[in-house]
MARGUPA-134581 format. One record per residue: residue number from 0; residue in three letters; x, y, z of N, C-alpha, C in turn. Coordinates in Angstrom, 2 decimals, always signed. Each point is the difference from the previous one (the first is absolute). Example, Ala and Ser with C-alpha at 12.3 -4.5 7.8 and 13.67 -1.06 7.14 Angstrom:
<nodes>
> nr, rest, nx, ny, nz, cax, cay, caz, cx, cy, cz
> 0, ALA, +13.19, -5.69, +7.80, -0.89, +1.19, +0.00, +0.90, +1.20, +0.00;
> 1, SER, -0.35, +1.05, -0.72, +0.82, +1.19, +0.06, -0.77, +1.09, +0.73;
</nodes>
This chain:
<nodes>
> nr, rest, nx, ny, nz, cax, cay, caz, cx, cy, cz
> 0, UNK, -106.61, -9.67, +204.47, +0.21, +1.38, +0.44, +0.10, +0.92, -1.20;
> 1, UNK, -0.43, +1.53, -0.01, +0.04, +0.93, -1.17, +1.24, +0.29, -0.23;
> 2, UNK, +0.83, -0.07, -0.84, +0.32, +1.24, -0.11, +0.18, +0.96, -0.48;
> 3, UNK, +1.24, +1.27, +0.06, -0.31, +1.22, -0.50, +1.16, -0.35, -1.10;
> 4, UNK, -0.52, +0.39, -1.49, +1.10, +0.33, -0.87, +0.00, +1.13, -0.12;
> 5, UNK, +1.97, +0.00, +0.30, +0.96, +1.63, -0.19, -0.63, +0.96, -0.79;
> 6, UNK, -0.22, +0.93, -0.01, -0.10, +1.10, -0.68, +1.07, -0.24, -1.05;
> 7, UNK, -0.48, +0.61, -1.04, +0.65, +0.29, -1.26, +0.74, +1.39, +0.13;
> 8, UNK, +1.24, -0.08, +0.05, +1.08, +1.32, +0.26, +0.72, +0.46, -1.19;
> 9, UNK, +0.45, +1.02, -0.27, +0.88, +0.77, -0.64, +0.01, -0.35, -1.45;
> 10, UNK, +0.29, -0.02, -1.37, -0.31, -0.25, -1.38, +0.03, -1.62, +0.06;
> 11, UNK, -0.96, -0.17, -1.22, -0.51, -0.84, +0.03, +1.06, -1.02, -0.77;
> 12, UNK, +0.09, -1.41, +0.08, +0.92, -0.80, +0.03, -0.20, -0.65, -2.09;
> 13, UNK, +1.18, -0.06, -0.44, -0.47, -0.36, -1.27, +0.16, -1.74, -0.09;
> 14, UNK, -1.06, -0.36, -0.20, +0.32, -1.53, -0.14, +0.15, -0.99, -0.89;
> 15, UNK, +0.17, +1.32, -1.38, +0.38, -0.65, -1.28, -0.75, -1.31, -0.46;
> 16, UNK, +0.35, -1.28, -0.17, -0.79, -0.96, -0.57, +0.09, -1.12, +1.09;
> 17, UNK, -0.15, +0.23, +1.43, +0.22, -0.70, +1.11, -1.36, -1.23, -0.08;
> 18, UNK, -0.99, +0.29, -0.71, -1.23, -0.89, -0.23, -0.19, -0.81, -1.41;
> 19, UNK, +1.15, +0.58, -0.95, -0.03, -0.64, -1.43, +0.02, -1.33, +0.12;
> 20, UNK, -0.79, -0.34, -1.00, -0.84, -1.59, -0.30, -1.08, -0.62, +0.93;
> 21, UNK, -0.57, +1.25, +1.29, -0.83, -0.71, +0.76, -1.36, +0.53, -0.98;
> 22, UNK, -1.33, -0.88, +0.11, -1.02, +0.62, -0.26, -1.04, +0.30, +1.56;
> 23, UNK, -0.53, +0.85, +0.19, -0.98, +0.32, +0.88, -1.24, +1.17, -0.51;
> 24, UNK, -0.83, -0.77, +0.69, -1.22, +0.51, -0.52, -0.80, +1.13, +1.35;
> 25, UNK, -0.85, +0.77, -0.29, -0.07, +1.06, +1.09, -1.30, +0.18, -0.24;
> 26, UNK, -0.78, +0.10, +1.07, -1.40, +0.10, -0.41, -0.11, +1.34, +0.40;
> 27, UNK, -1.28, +0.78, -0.20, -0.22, +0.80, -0.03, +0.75, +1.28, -0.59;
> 28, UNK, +0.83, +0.04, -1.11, +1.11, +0.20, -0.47, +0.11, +1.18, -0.70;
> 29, UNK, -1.60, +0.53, -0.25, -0.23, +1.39, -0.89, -0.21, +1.00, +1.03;
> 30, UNK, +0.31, -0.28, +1.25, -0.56, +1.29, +1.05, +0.46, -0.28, +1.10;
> 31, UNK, -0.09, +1.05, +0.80, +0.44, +0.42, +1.11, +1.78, -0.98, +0.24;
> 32, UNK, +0.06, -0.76, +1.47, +1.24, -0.50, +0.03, +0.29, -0.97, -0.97;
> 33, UNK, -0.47, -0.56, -0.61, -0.14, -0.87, -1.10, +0.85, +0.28, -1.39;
> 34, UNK, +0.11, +0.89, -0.44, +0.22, +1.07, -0.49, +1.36, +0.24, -0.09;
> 35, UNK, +0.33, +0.43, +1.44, +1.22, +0.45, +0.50, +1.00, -1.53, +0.20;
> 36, UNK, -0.60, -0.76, +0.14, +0.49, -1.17, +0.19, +0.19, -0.75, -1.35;
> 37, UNK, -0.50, +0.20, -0.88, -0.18, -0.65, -1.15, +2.08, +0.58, -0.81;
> 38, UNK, -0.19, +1.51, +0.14, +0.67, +0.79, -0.28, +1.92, -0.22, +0.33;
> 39, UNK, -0.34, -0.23, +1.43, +1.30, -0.37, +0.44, -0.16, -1.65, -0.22;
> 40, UNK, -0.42, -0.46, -0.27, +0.54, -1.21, -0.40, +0.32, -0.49, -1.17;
> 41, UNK, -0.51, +0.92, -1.28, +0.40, +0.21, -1.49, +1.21, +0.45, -0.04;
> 42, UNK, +0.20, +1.33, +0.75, +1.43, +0.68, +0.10, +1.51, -0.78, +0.87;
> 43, UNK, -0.67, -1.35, +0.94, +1.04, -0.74, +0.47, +0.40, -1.16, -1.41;
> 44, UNK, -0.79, -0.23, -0.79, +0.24, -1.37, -1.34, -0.99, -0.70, -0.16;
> 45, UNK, -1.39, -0.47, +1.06, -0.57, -0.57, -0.24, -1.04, -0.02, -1.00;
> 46, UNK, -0.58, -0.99, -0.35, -0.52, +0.04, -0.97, -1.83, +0.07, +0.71;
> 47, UNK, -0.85, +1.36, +0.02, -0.79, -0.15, +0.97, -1.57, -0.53, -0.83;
> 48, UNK, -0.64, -0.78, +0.41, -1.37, -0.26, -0.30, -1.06, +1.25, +0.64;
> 49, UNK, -0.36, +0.65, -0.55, -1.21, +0.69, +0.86, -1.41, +0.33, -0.19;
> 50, UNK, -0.14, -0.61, +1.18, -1.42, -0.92, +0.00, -1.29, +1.35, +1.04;
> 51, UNK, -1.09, -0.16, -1.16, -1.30, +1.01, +0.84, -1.28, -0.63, -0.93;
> 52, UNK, -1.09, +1.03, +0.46, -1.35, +0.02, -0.36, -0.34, +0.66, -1.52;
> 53, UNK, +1.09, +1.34, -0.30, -0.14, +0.92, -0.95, +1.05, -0.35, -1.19;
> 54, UNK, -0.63, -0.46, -1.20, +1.02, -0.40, -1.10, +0.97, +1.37, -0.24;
> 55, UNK, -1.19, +1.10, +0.07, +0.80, +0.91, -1.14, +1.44, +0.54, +1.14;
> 56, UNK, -0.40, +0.76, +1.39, +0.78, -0.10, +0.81, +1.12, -0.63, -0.05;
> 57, UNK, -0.18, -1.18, -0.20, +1.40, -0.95, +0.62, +0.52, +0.31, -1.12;
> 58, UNK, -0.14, -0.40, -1.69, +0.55, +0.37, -1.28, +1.12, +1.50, +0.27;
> 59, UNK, -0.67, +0.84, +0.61, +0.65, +1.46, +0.03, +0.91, -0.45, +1.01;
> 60, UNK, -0.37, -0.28, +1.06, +1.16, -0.12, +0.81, +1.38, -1.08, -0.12;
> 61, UNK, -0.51, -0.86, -1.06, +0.81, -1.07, -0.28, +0.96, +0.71, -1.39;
> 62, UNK, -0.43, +1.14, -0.43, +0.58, +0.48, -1.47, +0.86, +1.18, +0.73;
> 63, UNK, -0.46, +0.26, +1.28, +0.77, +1.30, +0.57, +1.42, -0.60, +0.37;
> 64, UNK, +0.28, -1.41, +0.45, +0.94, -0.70, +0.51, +0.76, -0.33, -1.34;
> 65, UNK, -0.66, -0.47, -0.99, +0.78, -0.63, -0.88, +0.71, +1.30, -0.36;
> 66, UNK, -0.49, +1.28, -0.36, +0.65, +1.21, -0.43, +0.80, +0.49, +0.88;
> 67, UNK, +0.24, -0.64, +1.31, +1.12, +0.49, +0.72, +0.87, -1.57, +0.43;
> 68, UNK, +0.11, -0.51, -1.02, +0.66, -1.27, -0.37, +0.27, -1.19, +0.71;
> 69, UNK, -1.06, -0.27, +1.34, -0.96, -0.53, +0.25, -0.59, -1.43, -0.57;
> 70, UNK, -0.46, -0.90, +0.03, -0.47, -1.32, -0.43, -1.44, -0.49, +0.68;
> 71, UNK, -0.67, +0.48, -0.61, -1.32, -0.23, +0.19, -1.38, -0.25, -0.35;
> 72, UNK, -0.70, -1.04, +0.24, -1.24, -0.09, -0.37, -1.07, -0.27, +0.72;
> 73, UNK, -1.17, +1.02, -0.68, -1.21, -0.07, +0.84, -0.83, -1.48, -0.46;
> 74, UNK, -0.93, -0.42, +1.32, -1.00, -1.28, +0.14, -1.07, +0.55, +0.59;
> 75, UNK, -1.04, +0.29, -0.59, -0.92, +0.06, +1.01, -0.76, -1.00, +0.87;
> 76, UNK, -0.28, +0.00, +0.97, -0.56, -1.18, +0.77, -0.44, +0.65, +1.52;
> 77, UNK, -1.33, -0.70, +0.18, -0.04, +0.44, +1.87, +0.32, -1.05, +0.85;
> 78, UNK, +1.10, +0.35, +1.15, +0.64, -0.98, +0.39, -1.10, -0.55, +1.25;
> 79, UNK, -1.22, +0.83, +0.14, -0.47, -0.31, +1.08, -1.14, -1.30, -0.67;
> 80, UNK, +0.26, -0.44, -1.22, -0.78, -1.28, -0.54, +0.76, -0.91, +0.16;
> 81, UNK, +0.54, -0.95, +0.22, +0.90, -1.00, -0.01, +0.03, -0.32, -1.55;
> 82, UNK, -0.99, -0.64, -0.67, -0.04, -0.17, -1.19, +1.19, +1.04, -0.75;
> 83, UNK, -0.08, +1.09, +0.13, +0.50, +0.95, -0.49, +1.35, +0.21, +0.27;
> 84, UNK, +0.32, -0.50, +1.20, +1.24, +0.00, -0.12, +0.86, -1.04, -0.61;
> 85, UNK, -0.41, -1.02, +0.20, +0.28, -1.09, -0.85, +0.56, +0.20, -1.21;
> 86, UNK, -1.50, +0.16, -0.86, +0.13, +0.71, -1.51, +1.33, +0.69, -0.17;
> 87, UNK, +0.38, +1.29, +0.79, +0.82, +0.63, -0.10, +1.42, -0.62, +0.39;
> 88, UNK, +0.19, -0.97, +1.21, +1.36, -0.56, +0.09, +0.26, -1.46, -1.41;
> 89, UNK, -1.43, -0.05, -0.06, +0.54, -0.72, -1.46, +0.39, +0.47, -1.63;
> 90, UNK, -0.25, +1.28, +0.38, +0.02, +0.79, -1.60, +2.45, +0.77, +0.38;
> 91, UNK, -0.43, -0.30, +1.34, +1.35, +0.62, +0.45, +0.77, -1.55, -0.37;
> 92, UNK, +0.02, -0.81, +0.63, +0.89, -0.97, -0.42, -0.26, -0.47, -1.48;
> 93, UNK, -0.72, +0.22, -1.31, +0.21, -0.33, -1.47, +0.61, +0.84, +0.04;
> 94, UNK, +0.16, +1.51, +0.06, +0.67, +1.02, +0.05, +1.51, +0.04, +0.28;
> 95, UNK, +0.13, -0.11, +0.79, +1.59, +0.16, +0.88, +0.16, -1.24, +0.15;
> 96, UNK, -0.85, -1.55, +0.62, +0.68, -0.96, +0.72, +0.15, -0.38, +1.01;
> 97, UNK, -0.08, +1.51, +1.05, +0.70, +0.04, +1.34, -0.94, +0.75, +0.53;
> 98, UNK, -0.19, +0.39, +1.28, -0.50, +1.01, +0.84, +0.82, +0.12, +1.04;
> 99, UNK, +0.92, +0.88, +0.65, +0.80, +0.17, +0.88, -0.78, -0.20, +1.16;
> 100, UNK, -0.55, +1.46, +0.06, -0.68, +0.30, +1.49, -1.13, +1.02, -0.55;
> 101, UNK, -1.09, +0.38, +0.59, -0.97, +0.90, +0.17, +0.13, +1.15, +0.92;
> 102, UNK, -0.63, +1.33, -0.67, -0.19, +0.65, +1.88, -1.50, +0.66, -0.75;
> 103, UNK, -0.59, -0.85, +0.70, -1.47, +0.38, +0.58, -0.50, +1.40, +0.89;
> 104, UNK, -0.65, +0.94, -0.63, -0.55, +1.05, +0.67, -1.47, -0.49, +0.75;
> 105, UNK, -0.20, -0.07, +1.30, -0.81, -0.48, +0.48, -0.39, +1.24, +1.30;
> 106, UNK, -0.05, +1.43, -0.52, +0.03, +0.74, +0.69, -1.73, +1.38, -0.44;
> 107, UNK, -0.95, -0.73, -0.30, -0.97, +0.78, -0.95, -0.42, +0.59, +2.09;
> 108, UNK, -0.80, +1.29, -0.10, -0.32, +0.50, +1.12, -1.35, -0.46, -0.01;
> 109, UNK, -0.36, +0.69, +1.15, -1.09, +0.45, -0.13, -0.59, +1.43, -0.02;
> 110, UNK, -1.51, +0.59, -0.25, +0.05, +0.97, +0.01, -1.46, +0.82, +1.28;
> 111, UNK, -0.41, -1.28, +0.79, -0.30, +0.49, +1.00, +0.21, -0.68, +0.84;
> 112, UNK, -0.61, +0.73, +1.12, -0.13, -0.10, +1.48, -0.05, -1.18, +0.67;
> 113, UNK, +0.44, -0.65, +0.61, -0.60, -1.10, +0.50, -0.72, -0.71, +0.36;
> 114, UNK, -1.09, +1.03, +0.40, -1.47, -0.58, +0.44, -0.86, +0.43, -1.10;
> 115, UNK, +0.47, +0.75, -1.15, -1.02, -0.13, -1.31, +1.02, -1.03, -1.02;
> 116, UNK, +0.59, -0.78, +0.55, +0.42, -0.82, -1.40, -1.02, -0.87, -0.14;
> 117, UNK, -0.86, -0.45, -1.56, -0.24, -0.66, -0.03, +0.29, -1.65, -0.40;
> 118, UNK, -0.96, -1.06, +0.02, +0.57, -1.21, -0.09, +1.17, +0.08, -1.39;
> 119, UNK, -1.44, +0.23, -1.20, +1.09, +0.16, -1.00, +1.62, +0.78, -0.09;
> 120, UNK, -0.20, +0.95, +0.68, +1.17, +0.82, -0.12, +1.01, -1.13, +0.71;
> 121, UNK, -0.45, -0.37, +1.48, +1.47, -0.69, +0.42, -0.13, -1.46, -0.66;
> 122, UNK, -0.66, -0.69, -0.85, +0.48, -1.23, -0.54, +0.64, +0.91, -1.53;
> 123, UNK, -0.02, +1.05, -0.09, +1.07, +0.17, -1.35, +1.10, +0.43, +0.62;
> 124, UNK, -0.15, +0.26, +1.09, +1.71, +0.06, +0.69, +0.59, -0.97, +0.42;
> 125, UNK, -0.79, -1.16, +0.27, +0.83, -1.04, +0.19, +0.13, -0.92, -1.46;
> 126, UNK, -1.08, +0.28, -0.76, +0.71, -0.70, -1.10, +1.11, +0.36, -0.66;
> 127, UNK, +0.00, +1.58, -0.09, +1.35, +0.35, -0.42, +1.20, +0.11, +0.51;
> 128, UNK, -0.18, +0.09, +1.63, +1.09, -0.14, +0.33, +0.70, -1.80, +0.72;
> 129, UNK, -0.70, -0.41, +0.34, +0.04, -1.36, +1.10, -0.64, -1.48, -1.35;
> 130, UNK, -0.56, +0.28, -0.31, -0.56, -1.52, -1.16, +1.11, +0.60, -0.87;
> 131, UNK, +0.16, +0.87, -0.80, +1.01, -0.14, -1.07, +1.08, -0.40, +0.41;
> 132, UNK, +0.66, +0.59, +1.45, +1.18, -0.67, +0.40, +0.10, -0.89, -0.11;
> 133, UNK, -0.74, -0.66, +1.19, -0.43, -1.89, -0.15, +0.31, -0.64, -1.15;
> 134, UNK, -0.73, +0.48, -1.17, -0.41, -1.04, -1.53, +1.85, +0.15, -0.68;
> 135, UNK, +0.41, +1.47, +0.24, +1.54, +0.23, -0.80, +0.37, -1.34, +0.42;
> 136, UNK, +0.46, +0.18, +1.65, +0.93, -1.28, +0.51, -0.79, -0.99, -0.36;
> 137, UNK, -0.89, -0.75, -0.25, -0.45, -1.27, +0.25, +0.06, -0.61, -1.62;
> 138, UNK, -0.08, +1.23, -0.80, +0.68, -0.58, -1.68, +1.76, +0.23, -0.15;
> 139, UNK, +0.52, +0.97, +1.20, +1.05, -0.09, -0.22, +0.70, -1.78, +0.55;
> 140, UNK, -0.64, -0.22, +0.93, +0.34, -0.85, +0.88, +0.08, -1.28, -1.16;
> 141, UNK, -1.16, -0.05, -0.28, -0.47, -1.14, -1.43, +1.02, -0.06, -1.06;
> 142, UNK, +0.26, +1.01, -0.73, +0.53, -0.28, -1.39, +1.29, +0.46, +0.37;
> 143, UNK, +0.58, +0.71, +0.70, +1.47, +0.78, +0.25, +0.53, +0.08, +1.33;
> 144, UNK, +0.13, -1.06, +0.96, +0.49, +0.60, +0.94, +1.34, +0.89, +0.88;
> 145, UNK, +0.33, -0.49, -1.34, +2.00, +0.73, +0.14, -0.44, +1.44, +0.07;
> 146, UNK, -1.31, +0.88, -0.68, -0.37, +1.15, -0.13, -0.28, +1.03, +1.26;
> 147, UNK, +0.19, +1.26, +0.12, -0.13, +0.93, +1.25, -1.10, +0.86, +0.23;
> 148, UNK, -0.75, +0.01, +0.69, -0.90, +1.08, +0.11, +0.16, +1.10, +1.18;
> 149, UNK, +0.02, +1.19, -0.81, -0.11, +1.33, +0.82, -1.26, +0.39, +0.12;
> 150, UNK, -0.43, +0.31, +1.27, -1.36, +0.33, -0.45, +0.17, +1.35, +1.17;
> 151, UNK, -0.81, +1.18, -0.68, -0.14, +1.56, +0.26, -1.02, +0.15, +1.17;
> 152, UNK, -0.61, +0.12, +1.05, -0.82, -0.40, +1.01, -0.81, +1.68, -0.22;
> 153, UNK, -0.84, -0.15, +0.84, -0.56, +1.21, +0.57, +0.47, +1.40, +0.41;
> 154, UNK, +0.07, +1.13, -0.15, +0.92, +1.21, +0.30, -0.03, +0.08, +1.53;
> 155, UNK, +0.79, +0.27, +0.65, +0.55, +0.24, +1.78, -1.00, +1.23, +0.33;
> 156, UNK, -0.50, +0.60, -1.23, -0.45, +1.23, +1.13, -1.66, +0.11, -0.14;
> 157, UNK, -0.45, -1.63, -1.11, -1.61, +0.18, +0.39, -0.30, -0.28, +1.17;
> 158, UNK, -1.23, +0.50, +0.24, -0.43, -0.16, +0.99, -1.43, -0.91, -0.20;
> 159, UNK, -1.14, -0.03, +1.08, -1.01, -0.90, -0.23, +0.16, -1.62, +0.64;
> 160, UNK, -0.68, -0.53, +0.80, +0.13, -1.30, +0.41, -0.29, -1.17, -1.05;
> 161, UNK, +0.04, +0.73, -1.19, -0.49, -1.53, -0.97, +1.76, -0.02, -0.76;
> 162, UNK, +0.64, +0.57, +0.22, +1.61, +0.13, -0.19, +0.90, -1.20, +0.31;
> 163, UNK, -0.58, -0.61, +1.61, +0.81, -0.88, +0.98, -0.10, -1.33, -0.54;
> 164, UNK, -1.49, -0.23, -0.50, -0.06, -1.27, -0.60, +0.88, -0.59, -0.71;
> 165, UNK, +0.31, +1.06, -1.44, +0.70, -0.21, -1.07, +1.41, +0.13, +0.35;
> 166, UNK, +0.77, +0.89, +0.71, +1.46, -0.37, +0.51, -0.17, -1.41, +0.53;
> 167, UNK, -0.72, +0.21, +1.08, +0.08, -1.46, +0.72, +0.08, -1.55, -1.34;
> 168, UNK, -1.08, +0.19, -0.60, +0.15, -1.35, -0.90, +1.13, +0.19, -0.94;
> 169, UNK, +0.62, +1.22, -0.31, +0.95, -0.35, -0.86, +1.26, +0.19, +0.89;
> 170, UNK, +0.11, +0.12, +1.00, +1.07, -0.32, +1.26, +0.09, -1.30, +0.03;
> 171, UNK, -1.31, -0.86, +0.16, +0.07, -1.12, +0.25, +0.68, -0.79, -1.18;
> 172, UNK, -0.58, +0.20, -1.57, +0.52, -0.47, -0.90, +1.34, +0.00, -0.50;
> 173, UNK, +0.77, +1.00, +0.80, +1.20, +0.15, -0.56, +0.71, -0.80, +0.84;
> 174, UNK, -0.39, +0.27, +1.25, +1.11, -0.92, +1.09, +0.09, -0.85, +0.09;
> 175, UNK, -1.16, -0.94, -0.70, -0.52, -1.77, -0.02, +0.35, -0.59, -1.55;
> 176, UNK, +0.30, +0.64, -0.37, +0.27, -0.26, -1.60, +1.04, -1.07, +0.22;
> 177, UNK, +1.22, -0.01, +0.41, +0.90, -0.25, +0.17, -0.35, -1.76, +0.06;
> 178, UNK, -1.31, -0.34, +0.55, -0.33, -1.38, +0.37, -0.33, -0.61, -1.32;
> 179, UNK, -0.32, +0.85, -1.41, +0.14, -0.53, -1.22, +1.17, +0.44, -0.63;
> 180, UNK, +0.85, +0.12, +0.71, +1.28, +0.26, -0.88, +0.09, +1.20, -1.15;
> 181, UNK, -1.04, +0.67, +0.41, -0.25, +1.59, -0.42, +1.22, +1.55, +0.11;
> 182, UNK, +0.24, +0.20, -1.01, +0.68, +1.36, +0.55, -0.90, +1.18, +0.33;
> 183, UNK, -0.68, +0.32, +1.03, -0.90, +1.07, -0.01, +0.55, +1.19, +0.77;
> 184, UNK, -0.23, +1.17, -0.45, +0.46, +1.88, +0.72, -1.00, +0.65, +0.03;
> 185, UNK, -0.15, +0.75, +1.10, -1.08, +1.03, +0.02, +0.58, +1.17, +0.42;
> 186, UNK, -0.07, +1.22, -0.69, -0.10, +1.24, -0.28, -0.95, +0.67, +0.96;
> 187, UNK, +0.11, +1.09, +0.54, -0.89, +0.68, +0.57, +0.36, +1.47, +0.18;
> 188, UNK, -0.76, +0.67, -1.77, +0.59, +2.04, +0.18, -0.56, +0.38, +0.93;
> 189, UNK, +0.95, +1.16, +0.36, -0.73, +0.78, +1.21, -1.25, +0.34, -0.72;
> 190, UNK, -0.37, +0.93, -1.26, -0.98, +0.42, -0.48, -0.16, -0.70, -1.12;
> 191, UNK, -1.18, +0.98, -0.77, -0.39, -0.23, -1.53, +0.96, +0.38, -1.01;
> 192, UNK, -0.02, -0.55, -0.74, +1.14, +0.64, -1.30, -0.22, +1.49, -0.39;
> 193, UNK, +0.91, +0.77, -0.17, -0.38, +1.87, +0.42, -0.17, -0.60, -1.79;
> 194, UNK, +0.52, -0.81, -1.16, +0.06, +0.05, -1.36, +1.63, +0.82, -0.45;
> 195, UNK, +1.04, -0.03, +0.99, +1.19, +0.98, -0.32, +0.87, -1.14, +0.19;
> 196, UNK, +0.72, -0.31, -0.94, +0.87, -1.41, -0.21, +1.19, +0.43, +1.45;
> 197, UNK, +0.19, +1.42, +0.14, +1.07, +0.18, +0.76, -0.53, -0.15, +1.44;
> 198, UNK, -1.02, +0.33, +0.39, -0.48, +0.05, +1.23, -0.23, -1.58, +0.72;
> 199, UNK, -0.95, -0.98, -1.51, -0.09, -1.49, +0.39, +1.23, -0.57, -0.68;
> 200, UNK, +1.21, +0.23, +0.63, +1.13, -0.62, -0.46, +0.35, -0.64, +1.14;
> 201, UNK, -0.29, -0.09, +1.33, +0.01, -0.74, +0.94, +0.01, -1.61, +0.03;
> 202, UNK, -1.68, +0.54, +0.04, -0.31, -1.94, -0.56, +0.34, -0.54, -1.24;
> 203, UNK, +0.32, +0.89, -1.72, +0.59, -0.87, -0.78, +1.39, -0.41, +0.24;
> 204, UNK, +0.47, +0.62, +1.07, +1.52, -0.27, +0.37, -0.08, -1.61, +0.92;
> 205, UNK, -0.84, +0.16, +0.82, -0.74, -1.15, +0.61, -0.28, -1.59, -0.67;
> 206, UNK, -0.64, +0.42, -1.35, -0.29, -0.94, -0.46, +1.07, -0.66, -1.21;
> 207, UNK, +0.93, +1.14, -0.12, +1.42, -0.44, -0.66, +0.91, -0.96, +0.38;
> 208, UNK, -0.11, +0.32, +1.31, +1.05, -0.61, +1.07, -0.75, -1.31, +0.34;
> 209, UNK, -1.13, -0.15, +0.21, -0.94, -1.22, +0.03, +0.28, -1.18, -1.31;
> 210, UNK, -0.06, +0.73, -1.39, +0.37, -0.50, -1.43, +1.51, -0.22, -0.57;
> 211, UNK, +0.76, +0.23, +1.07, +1.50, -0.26, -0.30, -0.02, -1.49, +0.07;
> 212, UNK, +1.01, -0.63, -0.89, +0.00, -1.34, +0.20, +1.05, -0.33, +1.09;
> 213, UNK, +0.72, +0.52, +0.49, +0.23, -0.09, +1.28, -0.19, +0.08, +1.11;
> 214, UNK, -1.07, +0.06, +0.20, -1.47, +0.40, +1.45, -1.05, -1.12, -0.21;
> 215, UNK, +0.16, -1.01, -0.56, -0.68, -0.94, -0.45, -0.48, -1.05, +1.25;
> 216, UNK, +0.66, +0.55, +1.16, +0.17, -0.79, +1.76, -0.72, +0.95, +0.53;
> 217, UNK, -0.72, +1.03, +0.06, -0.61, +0.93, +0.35, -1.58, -0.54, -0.18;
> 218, UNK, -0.20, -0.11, +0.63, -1.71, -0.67, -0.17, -0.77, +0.21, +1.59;
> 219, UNK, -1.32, +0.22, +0.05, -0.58, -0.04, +0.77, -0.19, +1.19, +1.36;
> 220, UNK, +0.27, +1.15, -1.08, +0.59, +1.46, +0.69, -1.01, +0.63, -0.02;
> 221, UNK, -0.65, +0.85, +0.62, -0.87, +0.95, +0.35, +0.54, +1.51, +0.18;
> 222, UNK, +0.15, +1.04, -1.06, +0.78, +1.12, +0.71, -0.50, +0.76, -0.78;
> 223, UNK, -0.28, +1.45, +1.24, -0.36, +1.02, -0.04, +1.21, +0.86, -1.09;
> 224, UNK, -0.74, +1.01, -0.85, +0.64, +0.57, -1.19, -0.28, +1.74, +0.45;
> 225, UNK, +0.87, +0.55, +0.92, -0.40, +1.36, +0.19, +0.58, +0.64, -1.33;
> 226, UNK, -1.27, +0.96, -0.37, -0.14, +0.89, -1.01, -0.09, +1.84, -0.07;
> 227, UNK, +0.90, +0.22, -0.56, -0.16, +1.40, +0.22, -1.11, +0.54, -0.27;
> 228, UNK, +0.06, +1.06, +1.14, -1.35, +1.18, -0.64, -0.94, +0.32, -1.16;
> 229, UNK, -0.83, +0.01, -0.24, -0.19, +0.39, -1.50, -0.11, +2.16, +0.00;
> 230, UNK, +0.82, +0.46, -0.28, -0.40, +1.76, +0.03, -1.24, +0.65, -0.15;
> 231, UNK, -0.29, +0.28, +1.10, -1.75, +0.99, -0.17, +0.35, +1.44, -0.79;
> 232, UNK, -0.30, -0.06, -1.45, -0.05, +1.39, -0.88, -1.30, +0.69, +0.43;
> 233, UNK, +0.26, +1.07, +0.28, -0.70, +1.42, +0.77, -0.74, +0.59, -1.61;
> 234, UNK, -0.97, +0.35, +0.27, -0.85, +0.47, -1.30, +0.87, +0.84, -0.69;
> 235, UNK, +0.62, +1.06, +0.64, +0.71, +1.12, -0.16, +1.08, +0.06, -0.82;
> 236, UNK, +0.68, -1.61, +0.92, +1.55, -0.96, -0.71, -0.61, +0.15, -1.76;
> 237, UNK, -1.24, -1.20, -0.39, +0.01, -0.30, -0.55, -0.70, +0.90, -1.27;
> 238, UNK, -0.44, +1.22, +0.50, -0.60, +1.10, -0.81, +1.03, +1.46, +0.19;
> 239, UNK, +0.93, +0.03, -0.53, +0.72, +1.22, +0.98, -0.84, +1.26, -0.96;
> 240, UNK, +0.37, +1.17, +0.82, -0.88, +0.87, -0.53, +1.18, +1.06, -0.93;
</nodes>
């Protein structure tokens, strides 16, 4: 069954070094929720890996954390290769040793219609969102299984029938995990990341509470992440005369 995680209410909660000595790694980590997620989990203690396609990107975003005192380093790697992820959970354990848990962004859109998607377009949506899932757990499963995966699903308010597939298989993956002794979570924002740390503070609140080492019995959850508004600026707003 879904469900709904609470809204995020009234100032935001300080959680000091509530994650110190975990390592977790975050894919998609130079953009959009990725980003925002990377962020609050530097600012809880952890020590974050962050993992993308773009060297120089991740470098900036990994130097923006360390300068706000923060612990972080960028890997580049595409997680939708298996090979590649590999590479990367092995450059993480010479590194650190350990890998706590992951949270996987497995939420890329699309950008048409449903009856003009083509083949290519929806096998890069399922590779990025549904095969990368798959390959995380199935090397997590292999080399680490004490380890957690969060994984970020599809936004609540696309639309398009090639959408259902990908909840559905990663519905399925999360709830069945459990039969390999998997910790698996799925995330689901109402929307796209507006890019305003305060607005997507929802789901990094989400995925905090997921990364506490006391929620470690929490597995196999499916829940909706309602997200505030993003503000429509009026030409006028944004040009005053």
């Amino acid at each position: 069954m879904t469900q709904q995680f609470p809204p995020a209410t009234g100032p935001q909660v300080t959680l000091g070094e509530v994650l110190n000595g975990q390592v977790i790694a975050v894919t998609s980590a130079d953009q959009g929720y990725g980003r925002t997620i990377s962020a609050a989990l530097a600012r809880a203690g952890a020590s974050v890996v962050l993992i993308g396609n773009n060297s120089e990107t991740l470098a900036a975003a990994a130097s923006q954390l360390e300068h706000a005192g923060g612990h972080a380093i960028p890997m580049k790697a595409d997680v939708g290769v298996p090979l590649d992820w590999i590479s990367a959970y092995t450059r993480i354990m010479e590194i650190f040793g350990v890998l706590h848990g992951t949270v996987h962004l497995a939420d890329k859109r699309a950008h048409t219609e449903f009856t003009s998607l083509t083949e290519n377009e929806w096998m890069d949506l399922f590779n990025c969102n549904v095969k990368s899932s798959v390959a995380i757990a199935q090397v997590i499963r292999r080399r680490q299984p004490g380890s957690w995966l969060t994984i970020v699903g599809p936004h609540l308010d696309e639309r398009g029938l090639q959408v259902h597939p990908q909840r559905g298989a990663l519905r399925g993956l999360v709830e069945q995990a459990h039969t390999e002794d998997l910790r698996l979570n799925l995330l689901l924002p109402g929307r796209a990341s507006s890019g305003d740390d305060t607005l997507d503070r929802p789901l990094s609140a989400a995925v905090l509470a997921l990364a506490t080492p006391g929620m470690t019995h929490l597995r196999g959850n499916v829940m909706d992440v309602p997200m505030p508004p993003v503000p429509t600026i009026r030409a006028r707003d944004a040009y005053p005369l």
